[in-house]
C-alpha positions as CSV (number, residue, x, y, z in Angstrom):
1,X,-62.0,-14.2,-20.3
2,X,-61.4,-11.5,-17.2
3,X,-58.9,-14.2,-15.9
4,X,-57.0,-14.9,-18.6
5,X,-56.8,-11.1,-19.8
6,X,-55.1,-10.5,-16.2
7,X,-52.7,-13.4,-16.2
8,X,-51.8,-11.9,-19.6
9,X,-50.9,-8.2,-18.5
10,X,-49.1,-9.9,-15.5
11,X,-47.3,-11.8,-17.8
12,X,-46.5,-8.5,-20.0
13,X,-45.4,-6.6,-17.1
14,X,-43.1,-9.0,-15.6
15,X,-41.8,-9.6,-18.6
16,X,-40.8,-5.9,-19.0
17,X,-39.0,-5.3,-15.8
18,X,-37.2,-8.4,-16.6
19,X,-36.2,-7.0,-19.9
20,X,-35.3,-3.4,-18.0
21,X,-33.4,-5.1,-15.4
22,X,-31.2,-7.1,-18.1
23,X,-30.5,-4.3,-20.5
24,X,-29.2,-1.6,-17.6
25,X,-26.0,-0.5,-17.5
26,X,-23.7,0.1,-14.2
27,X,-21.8,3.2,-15.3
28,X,-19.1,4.3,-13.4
29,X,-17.9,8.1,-14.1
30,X,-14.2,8.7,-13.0
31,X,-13.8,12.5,-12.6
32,X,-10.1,14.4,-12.9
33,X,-10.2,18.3,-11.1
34,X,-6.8,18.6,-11.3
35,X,-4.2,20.3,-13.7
36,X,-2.4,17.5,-14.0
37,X,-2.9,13.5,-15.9
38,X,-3.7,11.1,-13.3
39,X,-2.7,7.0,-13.7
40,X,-1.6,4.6,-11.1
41,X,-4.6,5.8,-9.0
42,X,-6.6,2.5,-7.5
43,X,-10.4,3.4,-7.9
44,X,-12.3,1.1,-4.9
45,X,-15.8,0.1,-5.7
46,X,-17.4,-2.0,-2.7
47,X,-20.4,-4.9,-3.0
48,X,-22.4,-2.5,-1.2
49,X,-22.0,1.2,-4.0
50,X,-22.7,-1.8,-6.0
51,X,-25.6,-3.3,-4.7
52,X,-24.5,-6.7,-5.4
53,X,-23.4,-9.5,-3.0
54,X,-20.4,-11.3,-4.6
55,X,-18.3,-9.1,-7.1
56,X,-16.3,-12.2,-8.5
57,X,-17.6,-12.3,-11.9
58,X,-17.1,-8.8,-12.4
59,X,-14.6,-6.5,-14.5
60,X,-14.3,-3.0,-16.0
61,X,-14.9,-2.2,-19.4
62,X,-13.4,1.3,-20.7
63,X,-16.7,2.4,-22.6
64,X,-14.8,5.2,-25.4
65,X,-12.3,2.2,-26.2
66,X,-14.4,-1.0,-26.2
67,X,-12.0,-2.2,-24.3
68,X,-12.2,-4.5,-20.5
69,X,-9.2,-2.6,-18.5
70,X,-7.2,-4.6,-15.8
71,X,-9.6,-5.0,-12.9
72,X,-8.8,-7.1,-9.5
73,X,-11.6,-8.5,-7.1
74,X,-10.7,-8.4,-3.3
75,X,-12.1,-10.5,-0.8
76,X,-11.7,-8.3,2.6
77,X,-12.6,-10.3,5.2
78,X,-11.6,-14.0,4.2
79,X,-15.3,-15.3,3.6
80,X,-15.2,-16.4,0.5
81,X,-17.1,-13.5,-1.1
82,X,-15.5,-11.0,-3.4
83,X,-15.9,-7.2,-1.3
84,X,-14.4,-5.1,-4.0
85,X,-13.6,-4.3,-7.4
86,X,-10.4,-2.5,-8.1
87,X,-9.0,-0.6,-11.4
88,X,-6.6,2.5,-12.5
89,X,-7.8,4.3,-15.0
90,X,-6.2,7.2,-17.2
91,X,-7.7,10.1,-16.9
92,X,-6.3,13.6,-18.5
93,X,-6.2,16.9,-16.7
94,X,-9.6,18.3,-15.6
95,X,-11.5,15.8,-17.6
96,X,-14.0,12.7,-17.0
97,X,-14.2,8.8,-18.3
98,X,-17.1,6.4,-18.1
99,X,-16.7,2.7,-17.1
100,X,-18.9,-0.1,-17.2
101,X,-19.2,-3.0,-14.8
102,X,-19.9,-6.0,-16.6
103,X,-20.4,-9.5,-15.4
104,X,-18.4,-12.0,-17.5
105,X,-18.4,-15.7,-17.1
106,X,-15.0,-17.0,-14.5
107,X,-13.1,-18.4,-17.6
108,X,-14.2,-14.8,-20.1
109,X,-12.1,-12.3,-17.7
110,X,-9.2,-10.8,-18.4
111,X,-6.1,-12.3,-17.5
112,X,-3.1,-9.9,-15.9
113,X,-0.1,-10.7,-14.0
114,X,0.2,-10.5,-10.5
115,X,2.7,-7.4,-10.3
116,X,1.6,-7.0,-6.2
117,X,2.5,-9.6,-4.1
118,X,3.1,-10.4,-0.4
119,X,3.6,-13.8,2.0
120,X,4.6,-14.6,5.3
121,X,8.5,-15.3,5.3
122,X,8.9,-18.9,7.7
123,X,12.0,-19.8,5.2
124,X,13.6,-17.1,6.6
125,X,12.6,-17.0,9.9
126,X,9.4,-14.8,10.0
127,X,9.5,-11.9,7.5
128,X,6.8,-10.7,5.7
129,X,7.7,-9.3,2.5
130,X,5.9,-7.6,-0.3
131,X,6.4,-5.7,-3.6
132,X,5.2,-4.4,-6.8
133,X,6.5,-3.5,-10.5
134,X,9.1,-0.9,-8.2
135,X,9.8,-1.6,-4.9
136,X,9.7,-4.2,-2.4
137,X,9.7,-4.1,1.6
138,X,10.1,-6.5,4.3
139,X,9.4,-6.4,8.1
140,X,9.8,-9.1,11.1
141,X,7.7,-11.6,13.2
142,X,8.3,-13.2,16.8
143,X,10.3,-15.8,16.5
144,X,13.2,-12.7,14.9
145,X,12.5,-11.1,18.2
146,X,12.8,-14.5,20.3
147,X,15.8,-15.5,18.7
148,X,17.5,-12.2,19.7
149,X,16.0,-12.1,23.0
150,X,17.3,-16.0,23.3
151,X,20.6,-15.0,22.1
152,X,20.7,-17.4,19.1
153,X,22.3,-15.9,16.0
154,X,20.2,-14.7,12.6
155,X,17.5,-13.0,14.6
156,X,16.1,-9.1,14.2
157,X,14.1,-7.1,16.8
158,X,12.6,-4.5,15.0
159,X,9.2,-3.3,14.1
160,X,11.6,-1.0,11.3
161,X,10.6,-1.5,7.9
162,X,13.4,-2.6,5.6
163,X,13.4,-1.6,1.9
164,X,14.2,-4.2,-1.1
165,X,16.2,-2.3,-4.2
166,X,15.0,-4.1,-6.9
167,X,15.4,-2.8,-10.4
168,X,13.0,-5.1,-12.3
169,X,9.5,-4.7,-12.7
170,X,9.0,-8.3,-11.9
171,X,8.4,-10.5,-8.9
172,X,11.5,-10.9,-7.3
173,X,10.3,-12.0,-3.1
174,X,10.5,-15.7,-3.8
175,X,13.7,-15.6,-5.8
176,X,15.7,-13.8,-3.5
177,X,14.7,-15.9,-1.0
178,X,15.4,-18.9,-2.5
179,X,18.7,-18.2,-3.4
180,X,19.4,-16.9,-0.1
181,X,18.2,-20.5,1.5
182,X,18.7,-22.7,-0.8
183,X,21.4,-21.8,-2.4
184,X,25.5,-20.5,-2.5
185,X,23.9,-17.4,-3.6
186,X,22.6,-14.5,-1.7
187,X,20.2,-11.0,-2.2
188,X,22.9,-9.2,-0.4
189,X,24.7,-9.0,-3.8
190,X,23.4,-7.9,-7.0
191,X,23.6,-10.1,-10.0
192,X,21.0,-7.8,-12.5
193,X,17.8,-7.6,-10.4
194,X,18.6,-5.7,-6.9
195,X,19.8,-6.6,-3.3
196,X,18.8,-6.0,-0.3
197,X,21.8,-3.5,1.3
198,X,19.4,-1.1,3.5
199,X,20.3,-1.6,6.8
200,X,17.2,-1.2,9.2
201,X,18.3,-2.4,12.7
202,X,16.6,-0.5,15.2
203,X,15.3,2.4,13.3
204,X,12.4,2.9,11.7
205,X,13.8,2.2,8.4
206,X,11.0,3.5,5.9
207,X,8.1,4.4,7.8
208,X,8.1,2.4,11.0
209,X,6.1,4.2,13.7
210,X,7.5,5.5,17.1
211,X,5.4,7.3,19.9
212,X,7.1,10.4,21.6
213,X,7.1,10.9,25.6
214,X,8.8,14.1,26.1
215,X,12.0,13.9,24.5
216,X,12.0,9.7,24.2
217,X,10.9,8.2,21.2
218,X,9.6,4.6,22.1
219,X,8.8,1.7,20.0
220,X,6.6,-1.6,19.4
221,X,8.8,-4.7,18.6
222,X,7.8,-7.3,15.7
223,X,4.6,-8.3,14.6
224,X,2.8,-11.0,16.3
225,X,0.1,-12.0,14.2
226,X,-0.7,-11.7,10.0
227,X,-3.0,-12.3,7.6
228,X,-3.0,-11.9,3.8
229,X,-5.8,-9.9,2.2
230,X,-4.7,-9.9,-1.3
231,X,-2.7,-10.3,-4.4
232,X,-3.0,-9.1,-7.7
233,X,-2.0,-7.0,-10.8
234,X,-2.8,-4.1,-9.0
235,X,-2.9,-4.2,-5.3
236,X,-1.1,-6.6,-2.2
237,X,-2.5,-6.0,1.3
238,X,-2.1,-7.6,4.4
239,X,-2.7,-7.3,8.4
240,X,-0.4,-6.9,10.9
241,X,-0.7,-7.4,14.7
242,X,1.7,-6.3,17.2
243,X,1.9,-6.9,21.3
244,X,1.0,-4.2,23.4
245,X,3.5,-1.6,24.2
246,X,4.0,1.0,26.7
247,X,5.4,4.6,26.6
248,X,5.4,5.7,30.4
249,X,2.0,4.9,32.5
250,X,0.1,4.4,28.3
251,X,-0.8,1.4,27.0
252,X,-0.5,1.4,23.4
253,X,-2.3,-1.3,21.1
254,X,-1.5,-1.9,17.6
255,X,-2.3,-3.1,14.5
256,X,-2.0,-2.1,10.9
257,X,-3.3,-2.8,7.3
258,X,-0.4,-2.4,4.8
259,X,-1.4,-1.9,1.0
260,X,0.7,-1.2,-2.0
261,X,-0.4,-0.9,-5.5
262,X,1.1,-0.8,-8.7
263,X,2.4,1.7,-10.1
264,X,3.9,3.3,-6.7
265,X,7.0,3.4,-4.9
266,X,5.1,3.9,-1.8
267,X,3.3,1.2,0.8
268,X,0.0,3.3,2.3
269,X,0.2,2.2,6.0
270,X,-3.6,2.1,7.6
271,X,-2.9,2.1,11.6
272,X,-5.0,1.3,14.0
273,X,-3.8,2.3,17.4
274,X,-5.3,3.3,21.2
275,X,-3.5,5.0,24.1
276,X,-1.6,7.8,22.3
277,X,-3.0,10.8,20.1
278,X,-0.1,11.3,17.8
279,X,2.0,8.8,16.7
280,X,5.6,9.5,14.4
281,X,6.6,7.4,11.5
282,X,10.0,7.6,10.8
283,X,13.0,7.5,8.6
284,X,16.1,6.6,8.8
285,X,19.1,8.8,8.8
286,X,21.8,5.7,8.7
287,X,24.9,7.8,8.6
288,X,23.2,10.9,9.0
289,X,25.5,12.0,5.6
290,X,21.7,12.8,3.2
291,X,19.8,15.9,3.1
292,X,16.7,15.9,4.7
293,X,13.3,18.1,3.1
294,X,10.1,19.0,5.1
295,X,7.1,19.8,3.1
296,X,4.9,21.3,5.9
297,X,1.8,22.5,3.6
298,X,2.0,19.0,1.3
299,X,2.6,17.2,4.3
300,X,5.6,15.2,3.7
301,X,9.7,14.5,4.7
302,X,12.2,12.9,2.3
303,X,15.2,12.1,3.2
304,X,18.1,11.4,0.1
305,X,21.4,10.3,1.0
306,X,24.4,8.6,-0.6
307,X,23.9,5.1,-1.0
308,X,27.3,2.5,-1.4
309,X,27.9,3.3,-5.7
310,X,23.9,5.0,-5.8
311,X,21.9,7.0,-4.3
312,X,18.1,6.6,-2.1
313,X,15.4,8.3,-1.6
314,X,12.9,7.7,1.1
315,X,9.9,9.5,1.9
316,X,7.0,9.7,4.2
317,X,3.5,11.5,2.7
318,X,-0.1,12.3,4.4
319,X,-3.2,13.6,4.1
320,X,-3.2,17.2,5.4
321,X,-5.8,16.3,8.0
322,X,-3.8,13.7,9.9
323,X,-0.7,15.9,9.4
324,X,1.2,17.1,12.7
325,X,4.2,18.4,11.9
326,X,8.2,17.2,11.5
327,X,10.9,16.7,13.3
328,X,14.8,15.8,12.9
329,X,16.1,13.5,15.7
330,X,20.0,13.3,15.3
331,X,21.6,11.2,17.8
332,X,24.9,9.2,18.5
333,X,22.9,5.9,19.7
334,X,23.5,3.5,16.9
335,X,20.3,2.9,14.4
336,X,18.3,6.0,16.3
337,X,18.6,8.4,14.1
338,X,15.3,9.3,12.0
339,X,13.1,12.0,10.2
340,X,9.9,11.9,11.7
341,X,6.8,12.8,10.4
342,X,3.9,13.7,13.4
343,X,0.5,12.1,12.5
344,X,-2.9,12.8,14.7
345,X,-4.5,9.7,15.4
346,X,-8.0,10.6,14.7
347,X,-10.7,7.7,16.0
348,X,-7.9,5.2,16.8
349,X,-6.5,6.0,13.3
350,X,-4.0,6.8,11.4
351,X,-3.0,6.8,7.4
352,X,0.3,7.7,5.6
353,X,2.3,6.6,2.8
354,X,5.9,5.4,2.7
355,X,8.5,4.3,0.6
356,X,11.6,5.3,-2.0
357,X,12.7,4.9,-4.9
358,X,16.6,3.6,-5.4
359,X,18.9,5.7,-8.4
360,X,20.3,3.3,-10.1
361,X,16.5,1.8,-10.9
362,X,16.1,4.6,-13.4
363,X,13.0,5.7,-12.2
364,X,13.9,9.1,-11.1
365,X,16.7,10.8,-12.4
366,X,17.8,12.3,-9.3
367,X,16.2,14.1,-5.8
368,X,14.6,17.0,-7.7
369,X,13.1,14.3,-9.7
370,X,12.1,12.6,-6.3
371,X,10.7,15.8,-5.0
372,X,8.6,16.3,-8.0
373,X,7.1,13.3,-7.3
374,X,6.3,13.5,-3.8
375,X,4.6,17.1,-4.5
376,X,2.2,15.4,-7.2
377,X,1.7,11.9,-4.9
378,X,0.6,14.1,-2.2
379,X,-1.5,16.8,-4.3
380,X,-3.3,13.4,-5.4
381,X,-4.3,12.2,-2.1
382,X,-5.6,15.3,-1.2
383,X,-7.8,15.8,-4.4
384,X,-9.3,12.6,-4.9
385,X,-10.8,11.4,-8.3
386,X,-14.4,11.8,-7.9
387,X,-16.5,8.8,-8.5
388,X,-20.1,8.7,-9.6
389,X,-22.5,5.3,-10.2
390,X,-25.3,5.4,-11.9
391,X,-27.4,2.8,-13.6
């Protein structure tokens, strides 16, 4: 009777944690201490905050609506298992939301549409290109640099980044591309979406990085190796590899994880580099007929100039602890011309932000507008949203 009585309370007791463990909740508490709304602000939770080993199945669900809210899963590494769980919640000034993480069936989650996207370029000889609902960017690979180190005609050496003006908020990558291969057509003309008419050459176009010897800037050429890390509704990120490089008796050795989310007309550039302690991304001044603005305290430069029948704003923005200053370099060499911003390298790293936004998009009204912008994007990175997990 002893026996039985045991196997009984066992039975209870097991069947309570079981009951416990199904019925908790994984809130997530999204927490806004500034004076200002916040949206179009990616909120990263990892496998491990989690305590889970595959996040595939999961989504967010806005607990005051009722409602799942557009969520992306991101595999990091390439192994198959889901590292993170993305979303971009609204949150008004200096107030708080609760999420839940729920795990829904592969067919029960919410279907979005991929606004972030980015691919390797062999079509085209070897871009890679990516965008969102705003912009879109492009940079080159090695056989662009062998081609105009072979002499053979349609190749770029640059490690510049080149800026797409699209004014859509849809995918336009493969498109262009295809009319500019396939077709009579080409993206150097608009027809209703855009064109590409930003000429990067040498310079750093929108936020290609330099390192300074005295008074010579020196540069990396193209990428060498790249991987894909993701594509979704609300983040494309990628890897990019370059040769070493050398600035005097340094070695420098670089690589880079590019991101870009929706809702922002700037790519955040994570670079990892050795043999240098600063490093300058740049800008560049094409004509050197815009107006250049240094934000020393906010830790940004934009640079607006007149643009064919427009006008363009480009911009570079960091966190105040990798910020090192600003500098103007005006020149008569051809494509050399740039706004820098100075970055510590802290570790081997690096993070900024770059990008711009293209007038006759209508999504600023002009470069006050612009500036506006840059003082909030930068106040946000700064001030984080504060994120709490309980269960």
């Amino acid at each position: 009777m002893k026996y039985y009585s045991n196997v009984f309370l066992v039975s209870l007791v097991l069947l309570f944690l079981s009951c416990s463990k199904g019925s908790s909740k994984l809130i997530v508490t999204v927490k806004n201490t500034l004076s200002i709304d916040r949206q179009f602000e990616t909120v990263e939770l990892s496998k491990e905050q989690l305590n889970v080993k595959d996040l595939s199945l999961y989504a967010i669900k806005d607990i005051d609506a009722g409602e799942f809210v557009v969520s992306q899963t991101v595999d990091l590494d390439g192994d198959g298992i889901m590292d993170q769980l993305l979303f971009q919640p609204k949150i008004n000034v200096n107030s708080e939301k609760k999420f839940e993480v729920v795990v829904l069936p592969k067919d029960n989650k919410p279907k979005a549409n991929v606004y972030c996207y980015s691919r390797f370029v062999p079509e085209r000889t070897d871009d890679y290109a990516w965008e969102n609902d705003r912009v879109a960017f492009r940079t080159y690979g090695p056989t662009a640099q062998k081609m105009v180190e072979e002499n053979i005609k349609g190749g770029t050496l640059s490690s510049g980044i080149d800026a797409w003006l699209k004014r859509v908020d849809y995918p336009i990558i493969n498109n262009w591309y295809k009319k500019e291969t396939e077709t009579e057509g080409t993206y150097h003309e608009d027809t209703g979406e855009g064109l590409d008419n930003f000429h990067v050459g040498i310079s750093r176009g929108v936020g290609g990085i330099a390192v300074k010897e005295d008074s010579v800037f020196h540069y990396s050429k193209n990428f060498i190796k790249w991987r894909t890390i993701t594509s979704g509704p609300l983040r494309t990120s990628f890897y990019l590899e370059y040769a070493n490089w050398k600035v005097g008796s340094k070695e420098i050795n670089e690589s880079k994880i590019i991101s870009l989310d929706y809702g922002s007309n700037l790519s955040k550039f994570e670079t990892t580099i050795s043999g240098t302690e600063t490093i300058s991304a740049g800008l560049t001044l094409h004509e050197n007929d815009g107006e250049v603005t240094a934000n020393n305290q906010l830790g940004f430069i934009s640079y607006w100039q007149p643009h064919t029948d427009s006008e363009l704003g480009t911009a570079i923005v960091t966190k105040n602890n990798y910020f090192a200053g600003q500098e103007t370099y005006e020149t008569t060499a051809k494509d050399e011309s740039n706004a820098y911003l100075h970055l510590h390298v802290i570790d081997n790293k690096t993070i900024y932000y770059a990008g711009f936004t293209w007038k006759k998009s209508n999504q600023f009204k002009d470069k006050l507008a612009w500036g506006n912008y840059l003082n909030e994007f930068s106040t946000k990175i700064n001030n984080p949203l504060l994120i709490e997990i309980k269960k």
